[in-house]
N, C-alpha and C positions, 0 to 999 in steps of 0.2 A: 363215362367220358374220360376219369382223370385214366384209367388202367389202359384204354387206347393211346392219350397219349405218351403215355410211361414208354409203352410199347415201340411206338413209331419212333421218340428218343432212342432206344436203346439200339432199332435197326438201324439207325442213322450211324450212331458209334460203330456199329460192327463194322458194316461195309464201308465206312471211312476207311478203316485199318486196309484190309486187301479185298476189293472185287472177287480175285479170282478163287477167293476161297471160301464163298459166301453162296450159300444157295436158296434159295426161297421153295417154301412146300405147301401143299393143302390137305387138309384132312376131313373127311365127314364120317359119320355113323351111328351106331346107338350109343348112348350111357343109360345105364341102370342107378336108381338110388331107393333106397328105403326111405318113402316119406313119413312114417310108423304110420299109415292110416286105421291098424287095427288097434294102437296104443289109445289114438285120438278119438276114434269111435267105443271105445271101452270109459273116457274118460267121459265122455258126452251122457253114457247110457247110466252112470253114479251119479252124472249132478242131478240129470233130468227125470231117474228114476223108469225112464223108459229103453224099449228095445231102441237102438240104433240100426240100422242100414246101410252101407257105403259101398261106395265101389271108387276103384284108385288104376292111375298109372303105374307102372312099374318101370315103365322108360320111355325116353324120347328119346330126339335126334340129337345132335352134338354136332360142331363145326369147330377147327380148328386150322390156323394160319400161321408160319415159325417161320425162321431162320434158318439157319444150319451154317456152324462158321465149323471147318476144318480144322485141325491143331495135325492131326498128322493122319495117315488112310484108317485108321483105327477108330483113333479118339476125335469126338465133334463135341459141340456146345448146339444145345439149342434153345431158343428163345420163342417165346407162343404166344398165340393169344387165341381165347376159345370164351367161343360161345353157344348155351343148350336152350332148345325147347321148354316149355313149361309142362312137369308132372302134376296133374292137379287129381284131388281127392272129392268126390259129396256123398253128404252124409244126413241122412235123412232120417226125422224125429220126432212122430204122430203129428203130419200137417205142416212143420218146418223143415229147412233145408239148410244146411253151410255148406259151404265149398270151399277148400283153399286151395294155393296155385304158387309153384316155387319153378327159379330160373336160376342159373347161376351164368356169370363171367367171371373172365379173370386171365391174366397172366402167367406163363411157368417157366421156369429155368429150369434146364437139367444138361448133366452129362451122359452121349450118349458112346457107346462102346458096342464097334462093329469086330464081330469075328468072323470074316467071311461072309454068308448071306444075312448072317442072324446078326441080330441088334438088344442090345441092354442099356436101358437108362432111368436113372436117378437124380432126383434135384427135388425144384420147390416148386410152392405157386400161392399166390395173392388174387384172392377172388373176393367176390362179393354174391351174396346168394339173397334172392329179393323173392318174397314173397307178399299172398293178397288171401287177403281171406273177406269172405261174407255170409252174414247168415237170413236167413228170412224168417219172420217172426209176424204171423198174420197179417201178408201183405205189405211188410214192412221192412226193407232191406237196409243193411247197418255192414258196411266197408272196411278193412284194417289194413295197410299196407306195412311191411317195415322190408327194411338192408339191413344186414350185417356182412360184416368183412373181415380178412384175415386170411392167415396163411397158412400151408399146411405142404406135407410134403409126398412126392408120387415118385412111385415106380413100373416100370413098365418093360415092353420088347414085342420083339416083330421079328418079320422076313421081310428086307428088300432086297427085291430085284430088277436090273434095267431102271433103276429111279421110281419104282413103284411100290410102296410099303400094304402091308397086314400087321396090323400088332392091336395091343391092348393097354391099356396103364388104367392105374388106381390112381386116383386123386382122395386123399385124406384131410378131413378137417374141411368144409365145404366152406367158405365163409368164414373160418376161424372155428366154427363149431365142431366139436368132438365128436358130436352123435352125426356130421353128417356125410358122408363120403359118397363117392362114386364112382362108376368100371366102366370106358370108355372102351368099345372095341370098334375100330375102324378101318378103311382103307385107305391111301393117299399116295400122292404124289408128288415128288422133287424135281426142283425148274433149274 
């Protein structure tokens, strides 16, 4: 809730400055992340001494909503806020079961640099990456939730044309964490 309204603060500030050079866009598509489910299942089958089992996502959907404030036909700023589906992992262990289950939100700033149809941009972003884990232990299920948060920095690019974008960006540092990144490729649209 606080990274929504950071957000809606900061579109206020934009479009305060000039209407006419403020445009609103939307994005959807897949993101890819490595949730290590082969690390976690290696790490399962050492304590418990047994074969492990799993099967994982390797992507969901992604959702993304910006700004776009002008500075000149070249150079833009833009302001985000994005939200993913959940990658979830199970793992299964003569008779038991875990499963965990990661999402991420968050915020991103970047500069973006059109040359002609093609686009390049660079900046940051403040996420929070929430995860759920359970395991079941002879009909006995046991819950873990946690967030962590933090910032990390992406880069990306596209083609638009007629208001209509294809592109890609990396998101680094998912949550603050090092090991967690992600590769959003999408389609979208500018209003």
């Amino acid at each position: 809730m606080k990274l929504i309204t950071k957000f809606l603060v900061l579109i206020f500030f934009l479009t305060g400055h000039s209407l006419a050079e403020v445009k609103m866009g939307a994005e959807g598509g897949l993101v890819w992340a490595d949730i290590r489910a082969e690390e976690t299942a290696q790490i399962l089958a050492n304590a418990s001494g047994s074969t492990v089992t799993y099967e994982y996502d390797e992507a969901t959907w992604m959702g993304r909503i910006f700004a776009d404030y002008a500075f000149s036909n070249e150079v833009h700023a833009e302001l985000g806020y994005f939200l993913t589906g959940s990658l979830d992992a199970t793992y299964k262990i003569s008779g038991s079961q875990a499963t965990e289950s990661y999402d991420a939100m968050g915020i991103d700033l970047a500069v973006v640099v059109h040359q002609d149809d093609i686009y390049f941009k660079a900046g940051m972003h403040s996420s929070e990456l929430n995860g759920a884990a359970s395991l079941t232990i002879g009909g006995t299920k046991y819950s873990i939730t946690e967030s962590i948060s933090g910032s990390g920095f992406l880069v990306g690019g596209g083609i638009e044309l007629d208001d209509t974008r294809v592109g890609l960006t990396y998101y680094s540092d998912m949550g603050g964490d090092a090991d967690s990144d992600m590769m959003f490729i999408y389609y979208g649209a500018v209003f």
